[in-house]
C-alpha positions in Angstrom: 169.9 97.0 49.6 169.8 93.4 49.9 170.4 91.1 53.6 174.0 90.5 53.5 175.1 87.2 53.4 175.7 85.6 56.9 177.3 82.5 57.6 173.8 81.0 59.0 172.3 82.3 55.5 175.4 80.1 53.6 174.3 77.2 55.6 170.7 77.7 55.2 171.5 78.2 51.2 174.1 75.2 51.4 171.5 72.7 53.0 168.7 73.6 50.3 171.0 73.1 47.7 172.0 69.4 48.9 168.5 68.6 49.3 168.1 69.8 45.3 170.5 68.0 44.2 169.8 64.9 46.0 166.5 64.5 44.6 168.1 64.2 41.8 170.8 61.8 42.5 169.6 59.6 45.2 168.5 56.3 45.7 164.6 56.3 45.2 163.0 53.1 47.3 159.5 52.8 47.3 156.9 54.7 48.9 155.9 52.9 52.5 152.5 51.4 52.5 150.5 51.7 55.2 151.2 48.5 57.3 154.7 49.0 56.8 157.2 49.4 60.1 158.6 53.0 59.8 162.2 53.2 60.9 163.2 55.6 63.9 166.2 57.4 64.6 166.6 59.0 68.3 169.0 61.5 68.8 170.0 62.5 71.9 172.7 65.8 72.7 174.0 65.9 76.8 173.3 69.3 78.2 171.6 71.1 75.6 169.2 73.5 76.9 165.9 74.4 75.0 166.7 77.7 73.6 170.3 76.6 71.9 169.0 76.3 68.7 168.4 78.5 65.8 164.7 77.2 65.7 164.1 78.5 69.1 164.7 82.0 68.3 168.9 82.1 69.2 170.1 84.4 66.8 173.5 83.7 67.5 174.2 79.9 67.4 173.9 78.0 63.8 172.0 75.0 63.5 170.5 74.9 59.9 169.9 71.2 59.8 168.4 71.1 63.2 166.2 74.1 62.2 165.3 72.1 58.6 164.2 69.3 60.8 162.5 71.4 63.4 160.5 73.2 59.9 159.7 69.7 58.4 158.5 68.0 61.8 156.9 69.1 64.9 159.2 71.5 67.0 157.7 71.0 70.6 157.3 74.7 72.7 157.5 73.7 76.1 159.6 70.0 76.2 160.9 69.6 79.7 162.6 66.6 81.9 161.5 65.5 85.2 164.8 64.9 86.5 167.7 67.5 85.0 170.8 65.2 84.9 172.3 62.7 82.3 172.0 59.4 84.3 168.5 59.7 85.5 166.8 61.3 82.6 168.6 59.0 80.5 166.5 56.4 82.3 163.4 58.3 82.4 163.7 58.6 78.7 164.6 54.3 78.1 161.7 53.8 80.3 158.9 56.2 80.0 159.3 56.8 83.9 159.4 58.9 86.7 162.9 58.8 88.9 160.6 57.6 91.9 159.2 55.2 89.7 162.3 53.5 88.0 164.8 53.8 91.1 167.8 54.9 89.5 168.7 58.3 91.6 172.7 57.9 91.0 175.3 56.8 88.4 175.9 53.2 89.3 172.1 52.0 89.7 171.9 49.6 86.7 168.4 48.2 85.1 167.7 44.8 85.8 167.2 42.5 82.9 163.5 42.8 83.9 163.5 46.4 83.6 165.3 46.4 80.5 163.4 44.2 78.7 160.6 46.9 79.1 162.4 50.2 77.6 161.6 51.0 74.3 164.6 49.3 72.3 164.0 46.1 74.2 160.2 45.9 73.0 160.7 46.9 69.5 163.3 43.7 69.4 160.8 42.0 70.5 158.4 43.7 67.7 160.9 42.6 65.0 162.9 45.6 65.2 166.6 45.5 64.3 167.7 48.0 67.3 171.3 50.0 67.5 173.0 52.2 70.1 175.9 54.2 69.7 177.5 56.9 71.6 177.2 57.7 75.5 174.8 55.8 77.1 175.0 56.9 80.9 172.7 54.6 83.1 174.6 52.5 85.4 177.2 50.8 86.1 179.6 50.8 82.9 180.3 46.8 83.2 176.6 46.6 83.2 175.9 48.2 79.5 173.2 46.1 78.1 175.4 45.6 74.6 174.1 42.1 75.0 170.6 42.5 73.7 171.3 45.3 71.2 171.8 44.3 67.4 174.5 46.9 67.0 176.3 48.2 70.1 179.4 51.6 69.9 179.3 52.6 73.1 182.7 53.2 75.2 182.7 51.1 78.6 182.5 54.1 80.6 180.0 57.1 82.0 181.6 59.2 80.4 183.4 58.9 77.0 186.4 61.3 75.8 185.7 64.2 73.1 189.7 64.0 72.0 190.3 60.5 70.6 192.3 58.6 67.8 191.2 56.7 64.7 192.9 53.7 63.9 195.4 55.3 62.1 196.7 57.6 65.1 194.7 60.4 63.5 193.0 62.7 65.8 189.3 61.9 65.6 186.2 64.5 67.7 183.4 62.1 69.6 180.7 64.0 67.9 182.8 62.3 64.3 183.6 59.1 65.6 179.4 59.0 66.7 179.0 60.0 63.1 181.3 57.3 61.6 178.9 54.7 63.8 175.8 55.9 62.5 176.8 55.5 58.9 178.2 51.9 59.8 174.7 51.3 61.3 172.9 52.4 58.6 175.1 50.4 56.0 174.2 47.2 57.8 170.7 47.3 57.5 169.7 45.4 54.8 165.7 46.6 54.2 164.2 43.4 55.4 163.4 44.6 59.0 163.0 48.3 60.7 165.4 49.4 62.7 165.4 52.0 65.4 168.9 53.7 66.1 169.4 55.7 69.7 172.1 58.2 68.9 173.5 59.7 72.3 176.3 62.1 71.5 178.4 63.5 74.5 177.7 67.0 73.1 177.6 69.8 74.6 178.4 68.5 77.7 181.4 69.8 79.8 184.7 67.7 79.8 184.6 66.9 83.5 188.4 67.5 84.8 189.5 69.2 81.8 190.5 73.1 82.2 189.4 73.8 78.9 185.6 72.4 80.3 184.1 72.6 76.5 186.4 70.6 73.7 184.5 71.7 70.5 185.8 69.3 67.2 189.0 72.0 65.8 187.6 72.8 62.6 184.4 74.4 64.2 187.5 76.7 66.4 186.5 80.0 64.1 183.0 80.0 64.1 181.4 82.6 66.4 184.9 84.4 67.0 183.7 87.8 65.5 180.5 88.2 68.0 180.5 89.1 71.1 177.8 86.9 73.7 175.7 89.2 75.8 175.8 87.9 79.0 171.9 87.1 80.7 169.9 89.6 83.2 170.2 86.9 86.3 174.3 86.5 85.8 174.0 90.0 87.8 175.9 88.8 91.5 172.8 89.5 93.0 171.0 86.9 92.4 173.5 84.5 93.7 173.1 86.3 96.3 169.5 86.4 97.4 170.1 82.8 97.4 169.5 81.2 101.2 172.5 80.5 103.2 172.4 76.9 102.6 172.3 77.1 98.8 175.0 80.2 98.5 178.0 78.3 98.8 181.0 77.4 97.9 180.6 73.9 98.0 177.9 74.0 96.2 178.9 72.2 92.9 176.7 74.7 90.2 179.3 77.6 92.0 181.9 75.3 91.9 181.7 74.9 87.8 180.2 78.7 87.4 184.1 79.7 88.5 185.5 77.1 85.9 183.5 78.5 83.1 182.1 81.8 83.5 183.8 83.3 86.4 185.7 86.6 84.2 184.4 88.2 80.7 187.0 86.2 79.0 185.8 82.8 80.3 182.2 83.5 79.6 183.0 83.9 76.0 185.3 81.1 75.7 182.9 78.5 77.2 179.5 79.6 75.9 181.0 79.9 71.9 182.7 76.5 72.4 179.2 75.4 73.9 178.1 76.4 70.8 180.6 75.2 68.6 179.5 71.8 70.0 176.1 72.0 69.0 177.3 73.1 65.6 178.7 70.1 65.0 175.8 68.0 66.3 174.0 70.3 63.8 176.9 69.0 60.8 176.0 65.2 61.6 172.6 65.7 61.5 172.9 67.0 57.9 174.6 64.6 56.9 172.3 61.9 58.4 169.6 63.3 56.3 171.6 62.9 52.9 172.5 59.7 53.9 169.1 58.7 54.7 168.3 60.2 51.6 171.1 58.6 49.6 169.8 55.1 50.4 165.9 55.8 49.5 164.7 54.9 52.9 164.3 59.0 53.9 160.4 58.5 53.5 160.0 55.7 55.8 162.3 56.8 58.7 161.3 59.3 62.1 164.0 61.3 63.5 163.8 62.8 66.9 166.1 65.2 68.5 165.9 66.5 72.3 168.1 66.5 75.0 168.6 64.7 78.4 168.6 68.2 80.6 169.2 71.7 80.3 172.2 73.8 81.6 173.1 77.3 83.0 175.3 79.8 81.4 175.9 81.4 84.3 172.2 82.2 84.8 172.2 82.9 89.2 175.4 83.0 89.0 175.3 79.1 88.5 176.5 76.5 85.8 175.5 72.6 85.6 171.7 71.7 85.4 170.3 70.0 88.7 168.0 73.0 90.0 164.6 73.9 88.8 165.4 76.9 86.8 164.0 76.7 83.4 167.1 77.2 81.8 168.2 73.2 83.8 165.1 71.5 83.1 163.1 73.0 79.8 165.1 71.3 76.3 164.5 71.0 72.6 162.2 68.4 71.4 161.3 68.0 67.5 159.4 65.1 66.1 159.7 64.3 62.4 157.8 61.8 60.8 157.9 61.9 57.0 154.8 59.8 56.2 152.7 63.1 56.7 151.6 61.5 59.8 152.0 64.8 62.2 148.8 66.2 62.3 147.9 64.9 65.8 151.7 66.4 67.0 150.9 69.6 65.8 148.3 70.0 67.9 150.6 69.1 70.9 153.0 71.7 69.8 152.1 74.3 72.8 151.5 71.9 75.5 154.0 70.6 77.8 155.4 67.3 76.9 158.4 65.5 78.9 160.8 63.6 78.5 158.9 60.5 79.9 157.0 60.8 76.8 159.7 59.7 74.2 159.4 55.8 74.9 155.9 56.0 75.0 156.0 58.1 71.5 158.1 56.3 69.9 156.4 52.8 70.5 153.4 54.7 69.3 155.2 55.6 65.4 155.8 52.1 66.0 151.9 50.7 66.2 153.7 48.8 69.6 150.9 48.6 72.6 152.4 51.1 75.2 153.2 49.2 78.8 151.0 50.2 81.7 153.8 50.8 83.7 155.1 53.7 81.2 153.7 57.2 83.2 154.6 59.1 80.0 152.1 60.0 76.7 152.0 58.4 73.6 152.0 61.6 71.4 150.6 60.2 68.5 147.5 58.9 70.4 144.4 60.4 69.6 143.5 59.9 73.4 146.7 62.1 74.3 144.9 64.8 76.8 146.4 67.7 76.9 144.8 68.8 80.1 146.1 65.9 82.1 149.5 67.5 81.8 149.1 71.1 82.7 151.5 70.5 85.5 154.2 68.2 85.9 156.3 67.0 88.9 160.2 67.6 89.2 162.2 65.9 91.5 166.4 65.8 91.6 167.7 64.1 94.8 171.0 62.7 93.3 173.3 63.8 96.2 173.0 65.8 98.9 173.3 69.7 100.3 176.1 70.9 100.6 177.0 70.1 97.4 174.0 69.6 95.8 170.6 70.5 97.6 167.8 68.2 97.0 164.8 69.5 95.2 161.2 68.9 94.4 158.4 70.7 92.6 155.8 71.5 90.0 155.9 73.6 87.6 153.6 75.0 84.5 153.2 77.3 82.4 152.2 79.9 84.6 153.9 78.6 87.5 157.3 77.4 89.0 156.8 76.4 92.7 160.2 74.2 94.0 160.7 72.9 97.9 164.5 72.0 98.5 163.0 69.2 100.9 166.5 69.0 103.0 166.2 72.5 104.5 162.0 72.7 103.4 163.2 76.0 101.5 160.4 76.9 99.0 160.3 79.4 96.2 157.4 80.4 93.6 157.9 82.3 90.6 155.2 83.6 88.3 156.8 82.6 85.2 154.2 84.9 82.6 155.4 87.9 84.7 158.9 86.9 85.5 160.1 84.4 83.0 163.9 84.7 84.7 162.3 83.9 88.2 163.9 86.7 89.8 161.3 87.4 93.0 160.5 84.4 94.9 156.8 85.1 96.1 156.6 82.8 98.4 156.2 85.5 101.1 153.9 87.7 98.9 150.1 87.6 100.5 148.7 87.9 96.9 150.1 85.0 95.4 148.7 82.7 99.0 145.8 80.9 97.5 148.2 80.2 94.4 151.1 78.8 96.7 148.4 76.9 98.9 146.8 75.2 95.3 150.7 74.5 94.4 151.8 72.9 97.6 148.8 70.7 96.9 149.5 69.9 93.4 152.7 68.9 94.3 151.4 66.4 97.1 149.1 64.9 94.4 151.4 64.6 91.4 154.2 63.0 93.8 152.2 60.2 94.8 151.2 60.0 91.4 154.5 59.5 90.4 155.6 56.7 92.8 152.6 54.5 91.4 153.8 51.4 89.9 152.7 48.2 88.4 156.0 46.3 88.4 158.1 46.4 91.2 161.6 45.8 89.9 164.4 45.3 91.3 167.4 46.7 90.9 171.0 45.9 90.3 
């Protein structure tokens, strides 16, 4: 009997045939020679943890396009950030740097013009690049937005822009459509006589702060997912939030605080994740269409895209919800490289190891043939000197606020192991992730796993310092 026809096979079936019939009908420019400046696209979702895609084995959500890209390009296994929360990563990611390194630890820290002037759309301007923003960009001070020194600037003067909005004609217009009405303007201004890089930040899937409603997918996504039923995870049991220490387990804590807006009863649970998911469906939509467009105009061939996120997030994992913590559901994300000038060889090889998100700037001057700063503590991916065995473990830190609200914490983790110290209350936990991927038994107490926690307490130490090394010493607004 054949598979029956799914809504994910539809869209699978739908996006082949567009990408048929646009070979036939659009715009052919030439092949890119080899000196030639490829263009980049960055595109960056809020909140969107590593295994909400299709492409990461979620049989439930539907993201076609994001799979396609993830199938063409390099779909990176274990992609985490090294602070889990918009304002900070979003800075780590601008600047290839550690949190300790670039001193921005709140949401009204702004970078200097110095500072600036070294992320990577400030040295592609300076490379001849025509550079663009558009959506949420979420590092600073709002009166302090940089739109200045940006070719092409949408970006709301706030942190936080508004998913319900109106076009000019009163209509009601979705962020995630209004960040897709930008990119197309963007793209219809370039003019083929300089690259361009374009950073896409769309507030998707994050939470609308304030709003009862918490998730505010675009209307005409309201029916997908309503004839499924999401099973809840292992560690949303009540016991795990409670073998949480005294300090951590309560009800000020902010991660319990939002777990009651969102995931409190069955009924909420299903309302929040599916809208959570109708969110990233509609990420998935503009992505498509970005593609055609891309390939509409005949510059497909000579233009990167990169998708990731800025953190992770719980769905009511530990009884929690928010990012912030070291889980691996708050700090691992999606991360997919695709370059179409069948330059991806040296990715692929990357594709197991663990890149971060300090990496992207770093990366992405590299597509560019743009010397890397010193000061950047990321990789350059594309680097034939990229060595994966400098980064078997990576250091975490998240110190925005305090306990009770939200505990500081500091760590390392690899693939084999999570160790975390909330440094307030010196708290420490260790998980052995190969035999308990849900960290579920903190071993810290366990006399087999010593000379492991004794080797992690000393990573840790090292990578910290590490991490505080600079260069430059900015300063800060």
């Amino acid at each position: 009997m054949p598979e029956k026809l799914n809504f994910r096979n539809l869209c699978y079936a739908a996006t082949a045939l567009c990408t048929f019939l646009l070979s036939f009908s659009c715009k052919k420019g030439p092949n890119p020679t080899k000196d030639q400046k490829p263009n980049i696209i960055f595109l960056l979702t809020d909140d969107q943890r590593w295994d909400a895609l299709g492409a990461s084995g979620n049989h439930i959500i539907q993201t076609p396009n994001i799979d396609a890209l993830a199938q063409d390009g390099v779909h990176m296994e274990n992609a985490y950030v090294t602070t889990s929360i918009c304002a900070v990563s979003r800075a780590s990611i601008l600047s290839g740097q550690y949190s300790l390194m670039h001193g921005i630890q709140d949401f009204n820290t702004s970078f200097s013009q110095e500072a600036l002037n070294q992320t990577y759309p400030l040295l592609l301007k300076q490379n001849g690049y025509k550079i663009g923003f558009i959506g949420k960009y979420g590092v600073g001070n709002p009166k302090d937005q940089p739109k200045e020194s940006f070719d092409f600037w949408a970006v709301e003067e706030k942190h936080q822009p508004n998913y319900e909005n109106k076009d000019e004609k009163g209509n009601y217009l979705h962020h995630t459509q209004m960040v897709a009405n930008h990119i197309n303007s963007f793209l219809n201004s370039t003019k083929g006589e300089e690259p361009f890089c374009l950073s896409v930040s769309f507030k998707a899937p994050h939470a609308e702060d304030g709003d009862p409603r918490q998730f505010i997918p675009d209307p005409k996504f309201d029916s997908l997912y309503n004839d499924i039923t999401i099973k809840k995870p292992e560690t949303a049991q009540s016991k795990y939030w409670e073998s949480f220490p005294d300090f951590f387990r309560t009800e000020k804590n902010i991660a319990r605080i939002r777990w009651k807006l969102r995931f409190e009863t069955e009924e909420k649970y299903q309302e929040s994740v599916k809208n959570y998911y109708r969110l990233i469906s509609g990420v998935d939509k503009v992505v498509g269409d970005l593609r055609a467009k891309l390939e509409q105009m005949g510059i497909a061939d000579n233009t990167i895209v990169i998708f990731t996120s800025d953190n992770g997030m719980y769905l009511g994992e530990h009884g929690l919800a928010g990012k912030w913590y070291g889980h691996q559901e708050s700090i691992r994300i999606p991360m997919i490289f695709y370059d179409p000038r069948n330059n991806m060889d040296i990715l692929r090889k990357h594709i197991k190891d663990i890149v971060l998100n300090i990496d992207i700037a770093p990366t992405i001057l590299g597509f560019a043939g743009v010397q890397v700063p010193k000061q950047m503590q990321g990789l350059d991916l594309t680097s034939d000197n990229f060595d994966s065995s400098e980064r078997s473990t990576f250091f975490y830190e998240h110190s925005v606020f305090q306990s009770p609200e939200l505990p500081n914490v500091e760590g390392v983790v690899s693939k084999g192991f999570s160790y975390m110290n909330f440094t307030e209350h010196n708290y420490e936990t260790l998980y052995d992730l190969k035999l308990d991927p849900f960290e579920t038994k903190n071993l810290i107490e366990d006399p087999n796993y010593k000379t492991i926690l004794t080797e992690q307490r000393r990573i840790y130490t090292r990578l910290k310092d590490e991490a505080k090394q600079t260069t430059l010493d900015y300063e800060r607004k």
